[in-house]
PyMOL CGO cylinders between C-alpha atoms (Angstrom):
from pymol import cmd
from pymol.cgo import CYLINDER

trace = [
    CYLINDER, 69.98, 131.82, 126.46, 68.84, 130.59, 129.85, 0.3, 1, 1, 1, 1, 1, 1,
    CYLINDER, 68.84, 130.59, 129.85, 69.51, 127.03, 129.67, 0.3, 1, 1, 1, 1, 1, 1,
    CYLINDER, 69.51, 127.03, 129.67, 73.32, 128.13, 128.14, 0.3, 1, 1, 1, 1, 1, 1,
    CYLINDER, 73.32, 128.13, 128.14, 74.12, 130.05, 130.47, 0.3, 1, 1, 1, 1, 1, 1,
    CYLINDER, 74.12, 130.05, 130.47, 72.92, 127.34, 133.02, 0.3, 1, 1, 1, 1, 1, 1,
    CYLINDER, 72.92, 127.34, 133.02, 75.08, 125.01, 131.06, 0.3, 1, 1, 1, 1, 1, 1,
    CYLINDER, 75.08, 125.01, 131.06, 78.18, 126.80, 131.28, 0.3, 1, 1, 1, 1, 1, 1,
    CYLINDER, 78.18, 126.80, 131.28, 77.84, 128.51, 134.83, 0.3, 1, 1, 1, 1, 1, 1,
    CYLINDER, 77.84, 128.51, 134.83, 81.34, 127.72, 136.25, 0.3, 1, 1, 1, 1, 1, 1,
    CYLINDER, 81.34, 127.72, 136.25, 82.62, 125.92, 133.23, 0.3, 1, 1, 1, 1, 1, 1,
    CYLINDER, 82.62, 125.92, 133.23, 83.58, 129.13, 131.12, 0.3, 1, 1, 1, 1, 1, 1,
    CYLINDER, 83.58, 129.13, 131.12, 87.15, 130.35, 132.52, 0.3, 1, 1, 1, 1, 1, 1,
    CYLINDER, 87.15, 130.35, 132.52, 88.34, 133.72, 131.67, 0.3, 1, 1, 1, 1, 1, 1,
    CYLINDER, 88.34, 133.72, 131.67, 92.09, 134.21, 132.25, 0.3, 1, 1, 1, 1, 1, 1,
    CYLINDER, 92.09, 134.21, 132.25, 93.17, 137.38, 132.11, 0.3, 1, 1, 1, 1, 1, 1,
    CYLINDER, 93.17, 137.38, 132.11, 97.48, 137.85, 132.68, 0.3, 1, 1, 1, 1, 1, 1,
    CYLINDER, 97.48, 137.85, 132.68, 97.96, 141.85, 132.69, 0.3, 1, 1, 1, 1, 1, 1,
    CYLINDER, 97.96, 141.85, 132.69, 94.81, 142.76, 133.60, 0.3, 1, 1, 1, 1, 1, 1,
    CYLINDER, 94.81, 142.76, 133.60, 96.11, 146.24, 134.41, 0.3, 1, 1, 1, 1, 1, 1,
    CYLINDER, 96.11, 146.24, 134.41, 92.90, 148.32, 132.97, 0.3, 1, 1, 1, 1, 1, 1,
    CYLINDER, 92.90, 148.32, 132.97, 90.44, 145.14, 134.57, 0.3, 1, 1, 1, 1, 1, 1,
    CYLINDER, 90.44, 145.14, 134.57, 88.66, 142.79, 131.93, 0.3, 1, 1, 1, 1, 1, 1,
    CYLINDER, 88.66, 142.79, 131.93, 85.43, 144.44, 130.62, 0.3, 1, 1, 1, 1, 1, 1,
    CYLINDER, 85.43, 144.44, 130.62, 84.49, 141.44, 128.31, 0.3, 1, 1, 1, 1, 1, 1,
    CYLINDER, 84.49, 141.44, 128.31, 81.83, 143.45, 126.32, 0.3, 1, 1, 1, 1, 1, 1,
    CYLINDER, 81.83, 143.45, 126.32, 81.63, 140.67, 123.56, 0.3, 1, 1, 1, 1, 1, 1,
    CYLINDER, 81.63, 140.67, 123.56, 80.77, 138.43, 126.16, 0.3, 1, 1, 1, 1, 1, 1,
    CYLINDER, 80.77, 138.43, 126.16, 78.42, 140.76, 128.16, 0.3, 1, 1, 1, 1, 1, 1,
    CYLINDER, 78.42, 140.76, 128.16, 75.70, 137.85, 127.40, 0.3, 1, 1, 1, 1, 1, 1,
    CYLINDER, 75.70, 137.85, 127.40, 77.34, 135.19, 129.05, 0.3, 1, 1, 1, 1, 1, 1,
    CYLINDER, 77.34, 135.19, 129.05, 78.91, 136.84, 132.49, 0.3, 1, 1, 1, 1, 1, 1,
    CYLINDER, 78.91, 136.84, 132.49, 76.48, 135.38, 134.87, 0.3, 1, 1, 1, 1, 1, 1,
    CYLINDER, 76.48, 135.38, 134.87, 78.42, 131.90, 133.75, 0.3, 1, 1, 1, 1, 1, 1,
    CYLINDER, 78.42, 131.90, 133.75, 82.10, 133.44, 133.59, 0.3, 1, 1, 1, 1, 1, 1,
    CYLINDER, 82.10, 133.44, 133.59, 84.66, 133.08, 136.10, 0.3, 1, 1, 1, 1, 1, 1,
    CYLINDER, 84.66, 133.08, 136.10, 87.14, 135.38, 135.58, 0.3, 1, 1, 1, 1, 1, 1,
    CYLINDER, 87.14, 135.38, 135.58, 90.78, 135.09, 137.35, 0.3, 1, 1, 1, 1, 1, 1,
    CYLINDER, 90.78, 135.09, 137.35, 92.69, 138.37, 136.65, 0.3, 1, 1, 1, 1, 1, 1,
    CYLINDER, 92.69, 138.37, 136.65, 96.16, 138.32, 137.32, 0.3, 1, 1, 1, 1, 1, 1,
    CYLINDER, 96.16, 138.32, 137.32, 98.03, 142.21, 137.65, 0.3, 1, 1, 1, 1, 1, 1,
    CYLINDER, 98.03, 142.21, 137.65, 101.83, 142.44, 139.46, 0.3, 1, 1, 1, 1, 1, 1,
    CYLINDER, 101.83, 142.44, 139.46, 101.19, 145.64, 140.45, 0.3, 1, 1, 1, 1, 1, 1,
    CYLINDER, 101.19, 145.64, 140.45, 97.51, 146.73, 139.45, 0.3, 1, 1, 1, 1, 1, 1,
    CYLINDER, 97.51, 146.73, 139.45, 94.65, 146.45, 142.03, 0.3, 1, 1, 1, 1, 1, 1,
    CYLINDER, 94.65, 146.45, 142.03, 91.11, 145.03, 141.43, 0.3, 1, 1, 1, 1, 1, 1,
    CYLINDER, 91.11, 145.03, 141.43, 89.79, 147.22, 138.71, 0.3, 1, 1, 1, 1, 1, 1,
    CYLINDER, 89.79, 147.22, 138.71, 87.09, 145.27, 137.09, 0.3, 1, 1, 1, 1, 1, 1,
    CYLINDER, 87.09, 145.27, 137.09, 83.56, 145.56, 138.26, 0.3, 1, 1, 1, 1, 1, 1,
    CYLINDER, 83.56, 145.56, 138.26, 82.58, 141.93, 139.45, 0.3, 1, 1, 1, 1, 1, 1,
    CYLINDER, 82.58, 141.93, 139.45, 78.83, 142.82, 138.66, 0.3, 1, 1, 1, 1, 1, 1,
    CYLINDER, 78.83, 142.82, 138.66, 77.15, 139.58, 137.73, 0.3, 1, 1, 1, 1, 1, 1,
    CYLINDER, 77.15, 139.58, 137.73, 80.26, 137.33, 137.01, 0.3, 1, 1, 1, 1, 1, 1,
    CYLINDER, 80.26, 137.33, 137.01, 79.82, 133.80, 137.73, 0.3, 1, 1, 1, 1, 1, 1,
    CYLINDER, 79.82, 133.80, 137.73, 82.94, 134.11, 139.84, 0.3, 1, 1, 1, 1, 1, 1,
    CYLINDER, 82.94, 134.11, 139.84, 85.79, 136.37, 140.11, 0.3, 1, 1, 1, 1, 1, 1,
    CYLINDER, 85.79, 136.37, 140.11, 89.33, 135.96, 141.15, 0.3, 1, 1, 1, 1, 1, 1,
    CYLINDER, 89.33, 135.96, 141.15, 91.45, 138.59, 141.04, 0.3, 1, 1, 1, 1, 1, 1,
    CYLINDER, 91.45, 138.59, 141.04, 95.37, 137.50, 141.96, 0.3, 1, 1, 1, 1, 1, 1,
    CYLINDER, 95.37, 137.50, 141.96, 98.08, 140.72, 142.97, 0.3, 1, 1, 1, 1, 1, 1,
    CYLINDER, 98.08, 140.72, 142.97, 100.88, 138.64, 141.49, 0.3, 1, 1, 1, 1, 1, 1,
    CYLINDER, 100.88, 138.64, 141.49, 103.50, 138.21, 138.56, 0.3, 1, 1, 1, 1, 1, 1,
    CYLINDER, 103.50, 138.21, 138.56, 103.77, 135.28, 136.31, 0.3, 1, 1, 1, 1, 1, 1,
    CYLINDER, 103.77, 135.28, 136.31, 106.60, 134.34, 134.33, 0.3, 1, 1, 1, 1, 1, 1,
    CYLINDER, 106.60, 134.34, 134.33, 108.08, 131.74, 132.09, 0.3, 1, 1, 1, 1, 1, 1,
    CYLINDER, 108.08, 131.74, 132.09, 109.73, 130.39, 135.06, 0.3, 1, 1, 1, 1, 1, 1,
    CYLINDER, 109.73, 130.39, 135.06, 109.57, 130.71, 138.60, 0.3, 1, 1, 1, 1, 1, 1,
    CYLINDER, 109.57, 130.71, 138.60, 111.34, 132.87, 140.94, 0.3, 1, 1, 1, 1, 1, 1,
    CYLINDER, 111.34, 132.87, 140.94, 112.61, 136.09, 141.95, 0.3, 1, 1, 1, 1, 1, 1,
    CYLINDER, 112.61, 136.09, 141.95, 113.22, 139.00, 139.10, 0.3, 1, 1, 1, 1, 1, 1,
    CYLINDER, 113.22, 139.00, 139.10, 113.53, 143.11, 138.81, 0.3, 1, 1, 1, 1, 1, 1,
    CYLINDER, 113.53, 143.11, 138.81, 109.86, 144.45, 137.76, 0.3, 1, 1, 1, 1, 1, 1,
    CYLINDER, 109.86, 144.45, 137.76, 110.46, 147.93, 136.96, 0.3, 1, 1, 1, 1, 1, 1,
    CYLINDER, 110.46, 147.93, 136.96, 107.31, 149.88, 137.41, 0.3, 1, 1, 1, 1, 1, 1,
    CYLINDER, 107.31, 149.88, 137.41, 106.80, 152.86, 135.21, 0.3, 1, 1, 1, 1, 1, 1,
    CYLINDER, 106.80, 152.86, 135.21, 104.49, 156.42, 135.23, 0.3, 1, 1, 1, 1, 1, 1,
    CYLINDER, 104.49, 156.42, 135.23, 101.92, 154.62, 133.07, 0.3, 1, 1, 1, 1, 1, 1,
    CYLINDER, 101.92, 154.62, 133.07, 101.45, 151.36, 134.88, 0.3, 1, 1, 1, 1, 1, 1,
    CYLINDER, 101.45, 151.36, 134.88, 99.92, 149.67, 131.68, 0.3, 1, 1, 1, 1, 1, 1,
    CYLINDER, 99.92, 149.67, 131.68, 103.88, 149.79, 130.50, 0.3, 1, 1, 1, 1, 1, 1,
    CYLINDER, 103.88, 149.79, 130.50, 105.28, 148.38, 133.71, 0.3, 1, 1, 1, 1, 1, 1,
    CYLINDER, 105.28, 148.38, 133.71, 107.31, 145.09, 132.67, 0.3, 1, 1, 1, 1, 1, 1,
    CYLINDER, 107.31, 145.09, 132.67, 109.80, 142.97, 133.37, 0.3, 1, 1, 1, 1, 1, 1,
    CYLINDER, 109.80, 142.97, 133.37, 111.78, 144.25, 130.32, 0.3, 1, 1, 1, 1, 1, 1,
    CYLINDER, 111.78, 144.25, 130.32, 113.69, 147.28, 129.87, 0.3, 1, 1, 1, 1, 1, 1,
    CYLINDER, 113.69, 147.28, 129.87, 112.10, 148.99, 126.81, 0.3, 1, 1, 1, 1, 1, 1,
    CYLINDER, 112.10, 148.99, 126.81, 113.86, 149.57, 123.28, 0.3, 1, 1, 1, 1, 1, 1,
    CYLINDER, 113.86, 149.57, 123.28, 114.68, 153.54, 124.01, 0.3, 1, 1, 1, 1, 1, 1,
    CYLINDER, 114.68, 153.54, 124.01, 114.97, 154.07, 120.05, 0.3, 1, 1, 1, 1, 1, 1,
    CYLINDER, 114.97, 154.07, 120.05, 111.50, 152.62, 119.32, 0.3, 1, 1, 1, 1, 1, 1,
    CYLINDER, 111.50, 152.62, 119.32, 110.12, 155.06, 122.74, 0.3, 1, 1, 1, 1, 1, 1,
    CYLINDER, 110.12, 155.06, 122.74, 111.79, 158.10, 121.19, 0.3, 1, 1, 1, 1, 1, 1,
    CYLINDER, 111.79, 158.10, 121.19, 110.65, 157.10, 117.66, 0.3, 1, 1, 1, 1, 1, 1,
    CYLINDER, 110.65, 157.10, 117.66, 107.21, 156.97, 118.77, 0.3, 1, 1, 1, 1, 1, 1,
    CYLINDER, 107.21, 156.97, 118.77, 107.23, 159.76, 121.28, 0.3, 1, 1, 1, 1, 1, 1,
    CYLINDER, 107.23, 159.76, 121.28, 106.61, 157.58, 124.36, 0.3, 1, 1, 1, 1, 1, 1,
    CYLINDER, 106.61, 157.58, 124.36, 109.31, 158.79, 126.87, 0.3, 1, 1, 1, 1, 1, 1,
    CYLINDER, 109.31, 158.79, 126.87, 106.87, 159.87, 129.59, 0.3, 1, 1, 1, 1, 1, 1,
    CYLINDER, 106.87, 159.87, 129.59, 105.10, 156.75, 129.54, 0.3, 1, 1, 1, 1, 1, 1,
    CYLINDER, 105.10, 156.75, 129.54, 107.99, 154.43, 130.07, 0.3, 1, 1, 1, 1, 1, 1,
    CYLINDER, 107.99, 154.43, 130.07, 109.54, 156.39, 133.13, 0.3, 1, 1, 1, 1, 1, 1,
    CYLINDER, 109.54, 156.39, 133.13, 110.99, 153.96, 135.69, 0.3, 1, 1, 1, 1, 1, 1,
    CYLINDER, 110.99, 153.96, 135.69, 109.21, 155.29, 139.18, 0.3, 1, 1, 1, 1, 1, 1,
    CYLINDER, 109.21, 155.29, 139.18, 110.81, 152.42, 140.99, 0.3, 1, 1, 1, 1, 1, 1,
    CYLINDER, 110.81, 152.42, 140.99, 112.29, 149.07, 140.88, 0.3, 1, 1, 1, 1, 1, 1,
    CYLINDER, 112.29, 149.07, 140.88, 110.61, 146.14, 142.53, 0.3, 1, 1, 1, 1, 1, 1,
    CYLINDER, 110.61, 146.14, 142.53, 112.06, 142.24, 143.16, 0.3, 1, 1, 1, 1, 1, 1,
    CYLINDER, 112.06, 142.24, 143.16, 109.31, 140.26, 142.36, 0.3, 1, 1, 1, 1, 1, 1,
    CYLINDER, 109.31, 140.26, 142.36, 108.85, 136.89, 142.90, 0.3, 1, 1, 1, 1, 1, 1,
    CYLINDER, 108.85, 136.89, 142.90, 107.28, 135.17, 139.97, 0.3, 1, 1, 1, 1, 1, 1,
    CYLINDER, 107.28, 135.17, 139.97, 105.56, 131.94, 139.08, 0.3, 1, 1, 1, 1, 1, 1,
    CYLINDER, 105.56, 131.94, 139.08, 104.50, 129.90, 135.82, 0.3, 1, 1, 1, 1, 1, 1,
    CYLINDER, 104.50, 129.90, 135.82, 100.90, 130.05, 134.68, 0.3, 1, 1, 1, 1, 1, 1,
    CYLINDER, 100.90, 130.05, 134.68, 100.64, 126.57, 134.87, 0.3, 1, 1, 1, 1, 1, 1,
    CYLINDER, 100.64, 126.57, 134.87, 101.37, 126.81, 138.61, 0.3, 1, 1, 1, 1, 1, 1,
    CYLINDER, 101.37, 126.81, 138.61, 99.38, 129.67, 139.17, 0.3, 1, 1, 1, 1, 1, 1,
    CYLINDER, 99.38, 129.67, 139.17, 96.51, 127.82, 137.47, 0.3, 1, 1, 1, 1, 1, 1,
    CYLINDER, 96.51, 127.82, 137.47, 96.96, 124.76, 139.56, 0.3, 1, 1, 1, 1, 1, 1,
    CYLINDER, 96.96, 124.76, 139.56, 97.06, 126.58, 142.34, 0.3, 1, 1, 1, 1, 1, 1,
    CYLINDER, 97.06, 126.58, 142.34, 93.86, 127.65, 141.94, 0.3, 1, 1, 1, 1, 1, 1,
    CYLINDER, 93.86, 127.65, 141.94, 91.98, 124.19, 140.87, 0.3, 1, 1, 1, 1, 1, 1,
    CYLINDER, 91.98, 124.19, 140.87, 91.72, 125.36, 137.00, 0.3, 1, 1, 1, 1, 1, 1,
    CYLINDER, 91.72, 125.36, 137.00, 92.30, 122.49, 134.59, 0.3, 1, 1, 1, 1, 1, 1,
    CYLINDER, 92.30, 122.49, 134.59, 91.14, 123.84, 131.37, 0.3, 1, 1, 1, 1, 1, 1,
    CYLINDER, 91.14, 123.84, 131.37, 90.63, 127.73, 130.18, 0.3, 1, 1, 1, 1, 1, 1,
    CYLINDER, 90.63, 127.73, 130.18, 87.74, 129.06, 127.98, 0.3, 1, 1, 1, 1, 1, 1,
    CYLINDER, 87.74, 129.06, 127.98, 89.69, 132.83, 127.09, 0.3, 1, 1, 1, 1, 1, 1,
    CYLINDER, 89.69, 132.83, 127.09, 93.38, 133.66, 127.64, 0.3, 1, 1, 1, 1, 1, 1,
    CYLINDER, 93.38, 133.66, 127.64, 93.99, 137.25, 127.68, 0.3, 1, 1, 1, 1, 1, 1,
    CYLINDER, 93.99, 137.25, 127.68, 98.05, 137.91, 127.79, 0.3, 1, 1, 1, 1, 1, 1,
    CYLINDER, 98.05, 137.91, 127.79, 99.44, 141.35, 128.09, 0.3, 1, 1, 1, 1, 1, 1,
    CYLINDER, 99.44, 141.35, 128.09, 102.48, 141.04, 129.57, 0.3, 1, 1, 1, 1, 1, 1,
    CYLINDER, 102.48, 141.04, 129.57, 104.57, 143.74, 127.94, 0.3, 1, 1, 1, 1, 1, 1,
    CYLINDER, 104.57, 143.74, 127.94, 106.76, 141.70, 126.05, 0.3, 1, 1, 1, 1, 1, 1,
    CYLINDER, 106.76, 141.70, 126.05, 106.81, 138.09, 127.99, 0.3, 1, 1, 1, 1, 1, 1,
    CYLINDER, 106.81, 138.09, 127.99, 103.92, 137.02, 126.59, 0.3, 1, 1, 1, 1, 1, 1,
    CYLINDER, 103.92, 137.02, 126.59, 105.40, 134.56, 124.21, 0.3, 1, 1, 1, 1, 1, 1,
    CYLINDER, 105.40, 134.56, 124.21, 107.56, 133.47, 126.55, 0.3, 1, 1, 1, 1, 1, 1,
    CYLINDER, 107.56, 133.47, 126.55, 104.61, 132.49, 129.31, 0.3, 1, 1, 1, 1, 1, 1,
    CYLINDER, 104.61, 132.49, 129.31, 102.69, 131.06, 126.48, 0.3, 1, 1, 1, 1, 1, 1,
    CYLINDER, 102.69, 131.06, 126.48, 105.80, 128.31, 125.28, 0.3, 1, 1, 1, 1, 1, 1,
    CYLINDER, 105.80, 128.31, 125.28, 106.26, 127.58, 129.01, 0.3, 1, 1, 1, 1, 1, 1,
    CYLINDER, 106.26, 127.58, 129.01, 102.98, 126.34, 129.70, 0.3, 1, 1, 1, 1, 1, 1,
    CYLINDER, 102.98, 126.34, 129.70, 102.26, 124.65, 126.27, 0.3, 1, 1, 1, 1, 1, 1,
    CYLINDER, 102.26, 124.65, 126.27, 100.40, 121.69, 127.60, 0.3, 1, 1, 1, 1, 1, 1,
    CYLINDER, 100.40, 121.69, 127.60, 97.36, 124.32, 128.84, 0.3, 1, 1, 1, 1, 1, 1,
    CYLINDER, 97.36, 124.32, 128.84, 97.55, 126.29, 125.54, 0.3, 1, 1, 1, 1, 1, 1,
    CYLINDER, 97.55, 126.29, 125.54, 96.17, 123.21, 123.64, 0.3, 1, 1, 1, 1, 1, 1,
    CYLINDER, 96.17, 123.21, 123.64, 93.52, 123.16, 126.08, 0.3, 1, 1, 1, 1, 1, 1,
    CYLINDER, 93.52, 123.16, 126.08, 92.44, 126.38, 125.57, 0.3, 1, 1, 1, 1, 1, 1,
    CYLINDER, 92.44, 126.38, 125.57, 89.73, 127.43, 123.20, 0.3, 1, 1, 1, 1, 1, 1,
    CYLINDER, 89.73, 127.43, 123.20, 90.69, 131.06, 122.67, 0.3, 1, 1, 1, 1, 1, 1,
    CYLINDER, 90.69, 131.06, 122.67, 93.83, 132.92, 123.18, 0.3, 1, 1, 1, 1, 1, 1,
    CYLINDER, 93.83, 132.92, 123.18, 93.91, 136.83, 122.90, 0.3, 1, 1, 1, 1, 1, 1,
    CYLINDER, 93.91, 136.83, 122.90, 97.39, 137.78, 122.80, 0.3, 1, 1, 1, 1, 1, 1,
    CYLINDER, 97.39, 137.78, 122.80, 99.34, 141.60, 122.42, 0.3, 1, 1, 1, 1, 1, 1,
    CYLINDER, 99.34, 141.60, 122.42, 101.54, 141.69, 119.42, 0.3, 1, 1, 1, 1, 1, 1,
    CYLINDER, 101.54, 141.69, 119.42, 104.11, 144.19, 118.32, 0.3, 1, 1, 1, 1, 1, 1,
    CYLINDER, 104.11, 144.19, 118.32, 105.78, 144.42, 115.30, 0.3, 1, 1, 1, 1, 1, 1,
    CYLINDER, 105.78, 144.42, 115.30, 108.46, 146.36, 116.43, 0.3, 1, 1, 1, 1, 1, 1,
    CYLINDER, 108.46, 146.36, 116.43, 111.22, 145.47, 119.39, 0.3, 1, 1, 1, 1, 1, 1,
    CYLINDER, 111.22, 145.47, 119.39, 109.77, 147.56, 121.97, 0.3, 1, 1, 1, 1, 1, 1,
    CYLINDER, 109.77, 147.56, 121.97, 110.78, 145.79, 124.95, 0.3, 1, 1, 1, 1, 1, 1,
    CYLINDER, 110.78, 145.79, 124.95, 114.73, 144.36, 125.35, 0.3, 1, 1, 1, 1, 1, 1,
    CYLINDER, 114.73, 144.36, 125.35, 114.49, 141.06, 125.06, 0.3, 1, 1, 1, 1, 1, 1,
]
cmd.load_cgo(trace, "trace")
């Protein structure tokens, strides 16, 4: 285990887009001291603990299918906050009206993943964690070109419209 975790120090990148709750990566716990992790939250701060991580980046920003400005409306349970309005049939129908509470309205200015990631010197990515209440798909068709470069994508999925859009 020595020798592959000498092997892949700095060579395993961990996206994480959403990483509201921070990225605890307890299938990987083996393999941290090689991991760089880049978390990416528009309104979260830094909530995973760094501990032995290879490297860590964690980014206070918003990412997008394209780039520039657009309403983020932050809501009582910040895992929920989106760019989206939310579906208010599928909240009632589930019971979820105090979650999705719009505390305030924010102008964000967003950028692309592939920009974000060239920003920061990262060619290829190891894991892709997306959850981006409800623009997930659409950050995953605009950067296509680093998708096929990626090993392993971890994506949210719901099978009903939650979000508008």
């Amino acid at each position: 285990m020595n020798e592959t975790l000498r092997a892949l120090a700095g060579q395993f990148v961990w996206v994480d887009l959403g990483a509201a709750d921070g990225s605890t990566m307890a299938a990987l716990r083996g393999l941290r001291k090689a991991i760089t992790l880049i978390e990416l939250d528009a309104v979260a701060e830094e909530n995973s603990d760094p501990g032995d991580l290879f490297n860590r980046v964690a980014i206070k920003g918003a990412v997008a299918g394209s780039s520039g400005k657009r309403p983020f409306y932050v809501r009582s349970w910040s895992q929920s906050s989106s760019f989206l309005k939310t579906n208010d049939n599928i909240v009632r129908d589930y019971g979820l009206e105090s979650f999705v509470h719009i505390e305030k309205t924010l102008d964000l200015m967003c950028d692309t993943r592939s920009n974000l990631l060239a920003s920061l010197n990262v060619k290829d990515i190891s894991f892709l964690k997306t959850d981006l209440e409800g623009l997930d798909t659409e950050v995953l068709i605009s950067s296509s070109e680093l998708v096929t470069r990626t090993l392993v994508i971890q994506s949210e999925l719901r099978l009903q419209p939650y979000y508008i859009g």
